[in-house]
C-alpha positions as CSV (number, residue, x, y, z in Angstrom):
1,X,-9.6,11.9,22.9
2,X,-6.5,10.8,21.3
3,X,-3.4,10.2,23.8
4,X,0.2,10.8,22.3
5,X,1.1,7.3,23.2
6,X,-0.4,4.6,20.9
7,X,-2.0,2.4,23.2
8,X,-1.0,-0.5,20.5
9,X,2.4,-0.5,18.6
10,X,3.4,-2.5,15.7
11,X,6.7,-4.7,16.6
12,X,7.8,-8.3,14.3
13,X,6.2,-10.3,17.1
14,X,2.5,-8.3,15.8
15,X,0.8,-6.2,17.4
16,X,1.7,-5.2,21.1
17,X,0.0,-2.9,24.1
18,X,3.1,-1.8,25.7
19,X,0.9,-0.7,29.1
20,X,-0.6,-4.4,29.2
21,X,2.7,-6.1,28.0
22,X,0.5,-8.0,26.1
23,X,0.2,-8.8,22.5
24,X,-2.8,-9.3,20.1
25,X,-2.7,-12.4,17.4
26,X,1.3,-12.3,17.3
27,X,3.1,-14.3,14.8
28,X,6.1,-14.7,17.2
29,X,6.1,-16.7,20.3
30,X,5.0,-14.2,23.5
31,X,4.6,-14.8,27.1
32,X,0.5,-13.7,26.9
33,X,-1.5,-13.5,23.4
34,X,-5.3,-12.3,23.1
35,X,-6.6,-14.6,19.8
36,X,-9.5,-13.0,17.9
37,X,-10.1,-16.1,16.1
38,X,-8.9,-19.8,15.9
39,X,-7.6,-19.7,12.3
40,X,-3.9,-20.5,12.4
41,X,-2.7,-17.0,11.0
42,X,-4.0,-15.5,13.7
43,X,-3.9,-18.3,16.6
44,X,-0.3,-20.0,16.1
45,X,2.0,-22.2,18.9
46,X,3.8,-21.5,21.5
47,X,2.3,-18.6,23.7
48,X,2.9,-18.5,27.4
49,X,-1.3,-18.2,27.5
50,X,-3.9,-17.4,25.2
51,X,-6.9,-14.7,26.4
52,X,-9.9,-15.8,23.7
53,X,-13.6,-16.2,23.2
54,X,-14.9,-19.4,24.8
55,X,-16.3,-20.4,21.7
56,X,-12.7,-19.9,20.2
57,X,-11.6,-22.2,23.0
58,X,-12.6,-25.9,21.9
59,X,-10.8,-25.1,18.4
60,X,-7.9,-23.6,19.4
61,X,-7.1,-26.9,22.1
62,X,-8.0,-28.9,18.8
63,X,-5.5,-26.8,16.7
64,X,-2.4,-26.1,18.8
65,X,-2.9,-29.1,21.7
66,X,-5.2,-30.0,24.3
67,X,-2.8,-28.3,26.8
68,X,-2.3,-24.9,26.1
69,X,-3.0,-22.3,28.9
70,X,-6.3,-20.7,27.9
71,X,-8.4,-18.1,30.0
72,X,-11.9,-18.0,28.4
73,X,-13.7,-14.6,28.1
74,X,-17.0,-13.8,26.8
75,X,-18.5,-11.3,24.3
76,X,-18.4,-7.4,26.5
77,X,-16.6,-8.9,29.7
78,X,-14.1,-6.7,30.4
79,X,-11.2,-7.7,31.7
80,X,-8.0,-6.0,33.6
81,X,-4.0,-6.1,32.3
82,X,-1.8,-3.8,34.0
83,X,-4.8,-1.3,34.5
84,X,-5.5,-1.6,30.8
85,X,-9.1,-2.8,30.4
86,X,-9.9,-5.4,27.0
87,X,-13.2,-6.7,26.1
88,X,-13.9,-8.6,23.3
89,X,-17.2,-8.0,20.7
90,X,-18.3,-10.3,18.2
91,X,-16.8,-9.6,14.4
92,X,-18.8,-11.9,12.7
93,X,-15.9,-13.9,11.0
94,X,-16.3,-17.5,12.1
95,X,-17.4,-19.1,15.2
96,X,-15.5,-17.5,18.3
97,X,-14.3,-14.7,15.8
98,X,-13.6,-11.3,18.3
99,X,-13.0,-7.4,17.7
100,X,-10.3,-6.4,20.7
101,X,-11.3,-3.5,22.2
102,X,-8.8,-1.6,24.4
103,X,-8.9,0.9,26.8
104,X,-6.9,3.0,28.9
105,X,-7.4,6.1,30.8
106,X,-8.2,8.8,28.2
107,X,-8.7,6.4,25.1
108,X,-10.5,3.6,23.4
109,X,-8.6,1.4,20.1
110,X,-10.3,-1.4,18.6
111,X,-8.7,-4.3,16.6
112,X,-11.4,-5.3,14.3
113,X,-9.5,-9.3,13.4
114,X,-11.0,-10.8,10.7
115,X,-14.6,-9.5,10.5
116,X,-17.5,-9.5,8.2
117,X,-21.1,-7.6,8.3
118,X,-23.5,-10.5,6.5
119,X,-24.9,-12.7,8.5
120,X,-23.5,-15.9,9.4
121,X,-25.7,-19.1,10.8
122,X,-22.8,-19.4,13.4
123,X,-21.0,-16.5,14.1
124,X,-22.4,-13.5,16.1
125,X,-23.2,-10.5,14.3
126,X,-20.8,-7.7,13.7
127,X,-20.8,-5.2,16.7
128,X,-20.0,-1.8,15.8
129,X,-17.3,-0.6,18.7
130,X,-17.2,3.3,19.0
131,X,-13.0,4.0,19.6
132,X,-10.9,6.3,18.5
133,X,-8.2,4.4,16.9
134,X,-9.1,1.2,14.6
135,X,-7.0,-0.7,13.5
136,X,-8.9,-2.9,10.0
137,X,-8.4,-6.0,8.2
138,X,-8.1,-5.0,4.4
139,X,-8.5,-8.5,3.0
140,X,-10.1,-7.2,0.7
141,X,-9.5,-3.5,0.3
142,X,-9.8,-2.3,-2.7
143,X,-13.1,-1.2,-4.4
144,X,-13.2,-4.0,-6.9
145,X,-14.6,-6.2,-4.2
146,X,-17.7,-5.9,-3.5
147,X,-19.7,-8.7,-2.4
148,X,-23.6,-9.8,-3.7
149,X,-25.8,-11.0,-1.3
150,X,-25.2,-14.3,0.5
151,X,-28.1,-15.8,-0.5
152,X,-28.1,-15.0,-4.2
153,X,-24.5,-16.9,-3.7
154,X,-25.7,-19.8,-1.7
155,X,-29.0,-20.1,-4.5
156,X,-26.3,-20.0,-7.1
157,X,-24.3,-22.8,-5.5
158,X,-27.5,-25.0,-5.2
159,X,-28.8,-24.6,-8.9
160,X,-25.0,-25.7,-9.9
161,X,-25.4,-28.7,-7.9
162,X,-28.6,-29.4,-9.4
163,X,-27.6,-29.1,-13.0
164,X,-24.9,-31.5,-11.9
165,X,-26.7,-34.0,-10.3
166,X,-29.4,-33.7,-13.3
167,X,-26.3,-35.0,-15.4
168,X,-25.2,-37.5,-13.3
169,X,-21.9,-35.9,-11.5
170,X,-21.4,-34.9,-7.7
171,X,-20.2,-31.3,-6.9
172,X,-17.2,-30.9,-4.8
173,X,-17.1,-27.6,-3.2
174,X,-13.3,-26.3,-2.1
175,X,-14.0,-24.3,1.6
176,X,-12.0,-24.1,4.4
177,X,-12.0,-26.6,7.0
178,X,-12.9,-24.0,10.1
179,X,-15.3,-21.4,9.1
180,X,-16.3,-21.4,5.2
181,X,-17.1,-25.2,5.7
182,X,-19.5,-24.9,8.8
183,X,-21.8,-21.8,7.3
184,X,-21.6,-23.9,3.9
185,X,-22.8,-26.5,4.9
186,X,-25.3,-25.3,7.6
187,X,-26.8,-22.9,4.7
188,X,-27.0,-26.1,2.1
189,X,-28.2,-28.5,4.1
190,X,-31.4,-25.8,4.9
191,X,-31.6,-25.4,1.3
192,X,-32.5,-29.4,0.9
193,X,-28.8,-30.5,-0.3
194,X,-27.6,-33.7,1.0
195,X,-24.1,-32.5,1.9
196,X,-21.0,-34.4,2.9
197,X,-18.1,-33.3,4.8
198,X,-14.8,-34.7,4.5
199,X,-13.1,-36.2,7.9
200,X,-10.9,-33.2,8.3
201,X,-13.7,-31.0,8.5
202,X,-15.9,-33.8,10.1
203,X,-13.2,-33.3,12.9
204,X,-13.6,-29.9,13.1
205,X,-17.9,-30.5,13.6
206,X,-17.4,-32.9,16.2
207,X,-15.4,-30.5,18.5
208,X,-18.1,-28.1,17.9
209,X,-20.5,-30.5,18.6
210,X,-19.2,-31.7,21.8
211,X,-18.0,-28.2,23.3
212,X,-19.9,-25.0,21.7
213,X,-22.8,-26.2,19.8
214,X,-25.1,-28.4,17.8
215,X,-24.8,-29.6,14.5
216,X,-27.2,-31.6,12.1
217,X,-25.3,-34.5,11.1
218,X,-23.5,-35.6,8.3
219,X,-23.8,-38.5,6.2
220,X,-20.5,-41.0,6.4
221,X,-18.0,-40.0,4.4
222,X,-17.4,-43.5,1.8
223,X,-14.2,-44.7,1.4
224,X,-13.0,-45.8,-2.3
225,X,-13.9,-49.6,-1.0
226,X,-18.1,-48.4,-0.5
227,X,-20.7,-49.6,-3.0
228,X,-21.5,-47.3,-6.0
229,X,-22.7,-43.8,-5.2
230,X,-25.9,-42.5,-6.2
231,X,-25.5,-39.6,-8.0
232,X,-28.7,-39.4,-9.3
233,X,-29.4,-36.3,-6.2
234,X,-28.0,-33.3,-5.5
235,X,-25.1,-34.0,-3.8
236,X,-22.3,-31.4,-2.3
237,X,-19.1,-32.9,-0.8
238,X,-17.5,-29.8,0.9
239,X,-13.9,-30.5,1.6
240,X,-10.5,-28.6,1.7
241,X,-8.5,-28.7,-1.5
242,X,-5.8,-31.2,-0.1
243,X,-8.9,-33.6,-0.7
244,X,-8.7,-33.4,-4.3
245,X,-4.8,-34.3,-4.6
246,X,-4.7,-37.7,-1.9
247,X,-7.5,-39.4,-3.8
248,X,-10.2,-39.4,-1.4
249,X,-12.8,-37.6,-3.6
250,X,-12.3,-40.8,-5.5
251,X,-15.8,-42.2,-4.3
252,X,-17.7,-39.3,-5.5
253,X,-16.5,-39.4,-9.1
254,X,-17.3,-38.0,-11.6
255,X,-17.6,-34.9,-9.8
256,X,-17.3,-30.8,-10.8
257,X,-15.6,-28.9,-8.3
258,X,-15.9,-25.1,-7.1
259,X,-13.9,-22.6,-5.0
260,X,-15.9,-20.7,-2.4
261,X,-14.0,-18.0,-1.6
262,X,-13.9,-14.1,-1.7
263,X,-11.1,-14.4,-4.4
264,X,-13.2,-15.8,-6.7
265,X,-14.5,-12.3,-7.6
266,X,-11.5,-11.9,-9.7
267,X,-11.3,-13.6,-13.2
268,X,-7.8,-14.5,-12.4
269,X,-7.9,-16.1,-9.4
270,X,-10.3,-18.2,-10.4
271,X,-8.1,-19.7,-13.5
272,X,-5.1,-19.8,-11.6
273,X,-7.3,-22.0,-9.1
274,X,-8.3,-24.7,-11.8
275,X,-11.3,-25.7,-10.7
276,X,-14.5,-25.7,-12.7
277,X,-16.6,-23.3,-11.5
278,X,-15.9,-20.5,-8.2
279,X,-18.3,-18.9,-6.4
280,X,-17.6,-15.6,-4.8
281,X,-18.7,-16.0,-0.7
282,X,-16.8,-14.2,2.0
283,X,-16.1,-14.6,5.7
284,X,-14.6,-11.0,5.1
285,X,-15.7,-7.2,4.7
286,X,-15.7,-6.1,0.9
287,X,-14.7,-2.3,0.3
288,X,-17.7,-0.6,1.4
289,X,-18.1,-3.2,4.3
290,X,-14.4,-1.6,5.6
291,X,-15.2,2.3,5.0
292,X,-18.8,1.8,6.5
293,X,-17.4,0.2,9.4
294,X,-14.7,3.0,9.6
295,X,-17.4,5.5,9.5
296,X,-19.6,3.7,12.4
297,X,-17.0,3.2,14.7
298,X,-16.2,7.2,14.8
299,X,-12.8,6.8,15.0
300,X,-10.6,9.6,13.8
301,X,-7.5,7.3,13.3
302,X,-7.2,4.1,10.9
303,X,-4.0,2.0,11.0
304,X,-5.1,-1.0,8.0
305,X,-3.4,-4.7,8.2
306,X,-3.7,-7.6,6.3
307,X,-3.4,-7.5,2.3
308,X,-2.6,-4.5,-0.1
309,X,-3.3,-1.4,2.5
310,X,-2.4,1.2,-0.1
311,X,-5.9,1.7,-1.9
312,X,-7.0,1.9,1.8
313,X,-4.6,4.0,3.8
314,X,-4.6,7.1,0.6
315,X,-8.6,7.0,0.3
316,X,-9.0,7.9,3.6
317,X,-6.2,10.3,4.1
318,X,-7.8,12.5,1.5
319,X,-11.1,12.0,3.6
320,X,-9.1,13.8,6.7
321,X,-8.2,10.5,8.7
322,X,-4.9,9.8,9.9
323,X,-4.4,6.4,8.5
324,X,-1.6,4.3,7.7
325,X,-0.7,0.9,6.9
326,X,0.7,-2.1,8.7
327,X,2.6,-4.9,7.3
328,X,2.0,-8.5,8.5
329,X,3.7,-12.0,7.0
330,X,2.5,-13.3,4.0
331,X,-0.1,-15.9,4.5
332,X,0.0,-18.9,2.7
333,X,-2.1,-21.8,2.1
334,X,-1.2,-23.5,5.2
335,X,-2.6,-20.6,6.9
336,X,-6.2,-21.3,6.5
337,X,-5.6,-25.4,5.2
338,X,-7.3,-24.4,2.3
339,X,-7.6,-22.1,-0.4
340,X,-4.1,-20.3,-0.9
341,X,-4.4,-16.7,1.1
342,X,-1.4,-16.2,-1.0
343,X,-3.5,-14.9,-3.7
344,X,-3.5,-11.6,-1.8
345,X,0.0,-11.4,-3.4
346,X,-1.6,-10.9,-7.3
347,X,-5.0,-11.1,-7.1
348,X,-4.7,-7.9,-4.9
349,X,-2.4,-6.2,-6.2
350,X,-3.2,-2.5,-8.1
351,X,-1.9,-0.3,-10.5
352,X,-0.7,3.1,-9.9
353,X,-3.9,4.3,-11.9
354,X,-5.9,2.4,-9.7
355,X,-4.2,4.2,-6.8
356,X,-4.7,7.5,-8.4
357,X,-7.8,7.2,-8.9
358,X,-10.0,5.5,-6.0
359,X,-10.4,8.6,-5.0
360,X,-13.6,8.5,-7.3
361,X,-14.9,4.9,-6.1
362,X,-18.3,4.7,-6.1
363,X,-20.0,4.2,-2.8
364,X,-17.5,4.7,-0.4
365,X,-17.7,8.1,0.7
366,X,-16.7,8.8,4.3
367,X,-15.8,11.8,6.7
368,X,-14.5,11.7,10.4
């Protein structure tokens, strides 16, 4: 059932349960604030108290200060606010990454965060959430993305460092330093890569290490004063793309580098990028990933956040769901320390005739 009241309201602090008094992943500072996930778009400074993950715990102390106020949940604990009960489900984003679930009296909403359906070496798998109101990340919602497999990316990635290594050059792939970096290098270093991880995100794996998990180690990251690297191996450095403009890819030249990034599906964004080659991985849902979702969860309702919502919000009108968009603030490249989420502005965007027609996209039929 479907109350009269939303149960979550869109205000320019983010999203806010009025019953709770209590806001999810605001952008503004707020006396309580329940984080899906530790990157800084959705985790920022400044809140009274965080409600997270406990995984999400250890890197949001490392992020915004070793003494913040958190309380620690974990994956279907429910929890009270003002007779409002929350739990939080796994979304399959990055380590710690949560769907908010919400429920009051007569009805259940669901705020999916930043979520994906492939499987992650990290992050726990997607739950489906039954609700009647969810409110989606459309990252990428728009039918042109749609993502390969994983590991026909990840196999891709390794023959490119082998061809590299075969002609004497290291391969420097771009990733961000919480998330893309850790299920990179997990998947590479399986696949018999020697891999390197530059001290930002060598940070990043210590914290994990010494709160949440284990990880294999890395070899020491060489400074420009280390003896002559062999590049005479497959060798991946993963690092952010800050790396490439202070110098301290230095010991690793000559060296090919490569975006890893959901953008990368788009010609475009891979010019404007520079780099030499871009492979197209996502810690997000691609366009089927969001309507299939849409369809398991039941819901009747859609509210759509994050990106270009217009492809998004008119498909599924026409499909009989009362859905609408939300607008959130522009991320930017500090947002994720990497790879500019700023693309979203032009790699996203769509023509009317793109609008008029995705009507017809293949693959993504859906009814409430």
């Amino acid at each position: 059932m479907v109350t009269a009241q939303p149960v979550i309201v869109y205000t320019d602090a983010g999203l806010y349960c009025p019953l709770a008094d209590v806001y999810i992943d605001p952008w503004r500072r707020v006396s309580t604030a329940i984080i899906t996930h530790a990157h800084s778009d959705h985790a920022r400074p400044g809140m009274g108290r965080y409600i997270a993950h406990r995984h999400s715990a250890p890197l949001l102390r490392h992020r915004l200060g070793k003494n913040i106020r958190i309380h620690v949940v974990d994956y279907g604990e429910p929890f009270d606010i003002r007779g409002v009960r929350f739990s939080l489900h796994p979304a399959g984003h990055i380590l710690g990454s949560a769907q908010i679930r919400v429920e009051t009296d007569n009805d259940v909403w669901v705020v999916s965060g930043d979520y994906k359906r492939h499987p992650d070496p990290l992050a726990a798998p997607f739950e489906v959430v039954p609700c009647s109101t969810f409110i989606t990340e459309c990252t990428f919602g728009q039918p042109v993305y749609s993502w390969q497999s994983p590991d026909e990316v990840l196999n891709t990635i390794v023959r490119w460092a082998q061809r590299n290594a075969a002609q004497g050059v290291s391969s420097v792939v771009l990733a961000y330093s919480l998330g893309k970096a850790q299920r990179l290098f997990l998947e590479l270093v399986q696949r018999g890569l020697t891999v390197f991880v530059h001290p930002t995100i060598e940070a990043v794996h210590t914290v994990i290490r010494n709160h949440i998990l284990d990880l294999p180690a890395s070899p020491d990251f060489p400074t420009e004063t280390s003896s002559a690297f062999d590049n005479n191996r497959a060798t991946v450095v993963i690092a952010p793309s800050s790396a490439l403009r202070n110098g301290d890819l230095a010991p690793f030249a000559p060296f090919h580098t490569a975006d890893v990034s959901g953008w990368m599906a788009l010609r475009e964004s891979r010019q404007r990028r520079g780099a030499s080659q871009g492979f197209a991985l996502s810690d997000h849902v691609d366009w089927h990933g969001i309507l299939q979702t849409i369809k398991d969860t039941g819901c009747s309702r859609v509210y759509a956040m994050h990106g270009d919502t217009r492809v998004l919000v008119r498909y599924l009108r026409e499909r009989g769901y009362e859905a609408d968009g939300m607008v959130t603030p522009r991320r930017t490249e500090a947002d994720h320390d990497d790879i500019a989420e700023s693309m979203s502005d032009t790699s996203s965007s769509v023509s009317a005739a793109e609008i008029n027609h995705v009507s017809n996209a293949d693959g993504g039929s859906i009814t409430p």
